[in-house]
C-alpha positions as CSV (number, residue, x, y, z in Angstrom):
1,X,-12.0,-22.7,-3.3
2,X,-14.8,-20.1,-3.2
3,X,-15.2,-17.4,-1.1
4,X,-18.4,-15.6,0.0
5,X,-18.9,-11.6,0.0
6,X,-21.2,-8.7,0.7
7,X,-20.4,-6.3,-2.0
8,X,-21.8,-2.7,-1.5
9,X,-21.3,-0.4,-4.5
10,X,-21.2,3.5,-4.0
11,X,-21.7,6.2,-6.2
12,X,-19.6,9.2,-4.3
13,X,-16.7,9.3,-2.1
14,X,-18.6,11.0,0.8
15,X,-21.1,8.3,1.1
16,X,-18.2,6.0,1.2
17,X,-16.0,7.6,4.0
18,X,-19.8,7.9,5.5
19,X,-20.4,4.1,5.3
20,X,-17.0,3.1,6.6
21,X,-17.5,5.2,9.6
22,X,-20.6,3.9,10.0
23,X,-19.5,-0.1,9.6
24,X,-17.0,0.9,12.2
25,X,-19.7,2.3,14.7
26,X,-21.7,-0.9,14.0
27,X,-18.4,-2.9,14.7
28,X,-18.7,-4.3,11.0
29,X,-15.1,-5.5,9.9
30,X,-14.3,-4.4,6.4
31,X,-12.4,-6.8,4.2
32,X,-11.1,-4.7,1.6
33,X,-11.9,-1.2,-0.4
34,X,-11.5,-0.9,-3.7
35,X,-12.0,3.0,-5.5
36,X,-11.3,4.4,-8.5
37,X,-8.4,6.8,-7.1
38,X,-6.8,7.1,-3.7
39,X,-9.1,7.9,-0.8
40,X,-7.2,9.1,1.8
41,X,-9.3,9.1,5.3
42,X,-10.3,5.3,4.3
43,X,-6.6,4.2,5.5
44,X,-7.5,6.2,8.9
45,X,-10.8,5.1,9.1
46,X,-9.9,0.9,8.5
47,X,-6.7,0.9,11.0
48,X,-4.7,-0.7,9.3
49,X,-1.1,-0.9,10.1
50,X,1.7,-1.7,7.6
51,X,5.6,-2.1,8.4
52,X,6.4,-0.8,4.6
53,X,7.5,2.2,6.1
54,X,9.9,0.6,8.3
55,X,11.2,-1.5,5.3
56,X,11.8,1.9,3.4
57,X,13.3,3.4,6.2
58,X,16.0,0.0,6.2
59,X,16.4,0.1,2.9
60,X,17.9,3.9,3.1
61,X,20.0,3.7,5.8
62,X,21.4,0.3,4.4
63,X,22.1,2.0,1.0
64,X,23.7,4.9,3.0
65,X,25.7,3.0,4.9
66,X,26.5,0.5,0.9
67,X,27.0,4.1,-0.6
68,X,29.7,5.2,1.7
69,X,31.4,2.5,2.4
70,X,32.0,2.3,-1.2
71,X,33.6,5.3,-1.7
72,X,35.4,5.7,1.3
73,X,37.3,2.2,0.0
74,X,37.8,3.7,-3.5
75,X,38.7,6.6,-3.0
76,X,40.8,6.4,0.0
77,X,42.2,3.0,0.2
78,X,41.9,1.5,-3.1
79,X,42.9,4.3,-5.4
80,X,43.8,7.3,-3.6
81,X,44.7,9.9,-5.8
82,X,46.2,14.1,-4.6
83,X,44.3,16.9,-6.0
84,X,46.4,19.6,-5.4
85,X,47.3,18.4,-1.7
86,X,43.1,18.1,-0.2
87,X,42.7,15.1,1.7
88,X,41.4,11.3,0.2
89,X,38.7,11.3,2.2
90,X,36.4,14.4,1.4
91,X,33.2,13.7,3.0
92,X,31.8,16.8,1.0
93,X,32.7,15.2,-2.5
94,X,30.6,12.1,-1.5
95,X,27.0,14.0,-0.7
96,X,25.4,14.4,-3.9
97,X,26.0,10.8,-5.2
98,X,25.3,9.3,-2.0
99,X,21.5,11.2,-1.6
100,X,21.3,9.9,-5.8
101,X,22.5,6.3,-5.1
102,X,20.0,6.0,-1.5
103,X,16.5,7.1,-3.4
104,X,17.2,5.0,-6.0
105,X,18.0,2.0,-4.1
106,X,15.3,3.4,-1.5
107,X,12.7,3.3,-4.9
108,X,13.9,-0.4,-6.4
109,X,13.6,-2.2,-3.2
110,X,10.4,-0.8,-2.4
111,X,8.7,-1.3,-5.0
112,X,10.1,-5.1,-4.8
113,X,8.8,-5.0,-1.0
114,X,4.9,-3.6,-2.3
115,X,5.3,-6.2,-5.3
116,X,5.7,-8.9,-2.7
117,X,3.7,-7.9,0.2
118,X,0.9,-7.2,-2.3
119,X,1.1,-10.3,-4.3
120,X,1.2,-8.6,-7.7
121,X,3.9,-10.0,-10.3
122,X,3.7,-9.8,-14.6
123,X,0.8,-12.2,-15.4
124,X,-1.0,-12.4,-12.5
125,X,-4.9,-12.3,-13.1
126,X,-6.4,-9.2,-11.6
127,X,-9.0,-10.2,-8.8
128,X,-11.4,-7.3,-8.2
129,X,-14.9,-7.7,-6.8
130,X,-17.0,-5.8,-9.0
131,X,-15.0,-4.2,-12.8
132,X,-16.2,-0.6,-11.9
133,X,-13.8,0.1,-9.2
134,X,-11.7,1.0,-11.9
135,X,-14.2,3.6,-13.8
136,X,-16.2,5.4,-11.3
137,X,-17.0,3.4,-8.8
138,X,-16.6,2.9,-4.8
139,X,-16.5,-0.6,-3.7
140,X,-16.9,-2.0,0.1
141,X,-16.5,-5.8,0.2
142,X,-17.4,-7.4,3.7
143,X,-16.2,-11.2,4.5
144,X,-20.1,-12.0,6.3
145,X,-18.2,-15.1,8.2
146,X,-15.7,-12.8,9.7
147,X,-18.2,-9.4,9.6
148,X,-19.3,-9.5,13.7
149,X,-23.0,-9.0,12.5
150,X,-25.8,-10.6,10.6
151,X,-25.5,-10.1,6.7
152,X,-28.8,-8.0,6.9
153,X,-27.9,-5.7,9.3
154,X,-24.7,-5.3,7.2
155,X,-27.0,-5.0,4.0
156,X,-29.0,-2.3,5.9
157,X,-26.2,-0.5,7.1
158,X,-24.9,0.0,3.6
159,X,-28.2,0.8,2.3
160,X,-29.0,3.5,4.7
161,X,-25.4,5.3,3.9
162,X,-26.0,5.6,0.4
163,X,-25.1,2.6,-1.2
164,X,-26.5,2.6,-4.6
165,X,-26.2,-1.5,-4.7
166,X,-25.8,-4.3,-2.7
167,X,-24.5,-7.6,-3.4
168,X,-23.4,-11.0,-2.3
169,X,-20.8,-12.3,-4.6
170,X,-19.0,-16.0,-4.8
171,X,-15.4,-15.7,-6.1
172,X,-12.1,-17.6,-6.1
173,X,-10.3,-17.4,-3.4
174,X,-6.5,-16.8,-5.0
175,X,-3.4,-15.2,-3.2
């Protein structure tokens, strides 16, 4: 199946920020952005919400709770063993590996949660809009079906922010 874009190309990260604010005045829905490097006030500017954060937050306080339980069984009820009279059960003694074990299990779970919620696995063909995204590039692509304006207002919008090309692009529609 293909799918139908407005790609608009920019040259500098301030004309992009500047587009996207403008698109937003304009009431333009932005599809997706694709940039060289992380551009932080895009994620403010789109409003998009993601629940990876709750999913990290999950994953630690489920490998906290794994973590502990574990060595509160093996060391005090499965092979409880007298140092020198100090209790089984030494909360202190259990700290450092329990902070180790939660990042890592905090770290292999999300990244298996980004893998999934992003779609990306080993072979996957990479779908980008337009190869320079990954030079120097700033990319804007805008579904025109599901934009809220006419494609050459949208055109015109990108135009007049700086955009050094615009673009309508067919590609295949993969998830």
């Amino acid at each position: 199946m293909q799918k139908h874009s407005i790609i608009g190309v920019f040259d500098d990260e301030d004309q992009l920020v500047q587009a996207l604010h403008s698109l937003k005045e304009h009431k333009v829905r932005v599809e997706e952005v694709y940039t060289p490097y992380p551009v932080h006030p895009v994620f403010g500017i789109l409003d998009r919400k993601t629940s990876f954060t709750w999913w990290a937050f999950l994953y630690g306080l489920m490998a906290v709770i794994g973590v502990l339980s574990f060595l509160y069984y093996t060391a005090v009820i499965d092979w409880p063993l007298n140092f020198g009279g100090k209790p089984t059960n030494a909360f202190p003694s259990f700290i450092v590996i329990t902070i180790i074990l939660t990042i890592l299990s905090i770290t292999i779970l999300s990244l298996f949660t980004f893998s999934v919620i992003a779609g990306v696995y080993p072979g996957k063909p990479a779908r980008m809009p337009d190869i320079r995204a990954t030079d120097d590039k700033f990319i804007v692509m805008i579904d025109p079906e599901n934009a809220g304006k006419p494609i050459q207002e949208v055109n015109q919008v990108l135009t007049s922010n700086g955009a050094s090309e615009v673009y309508e692009k067919e590609s295949e529609l993969s998830n």
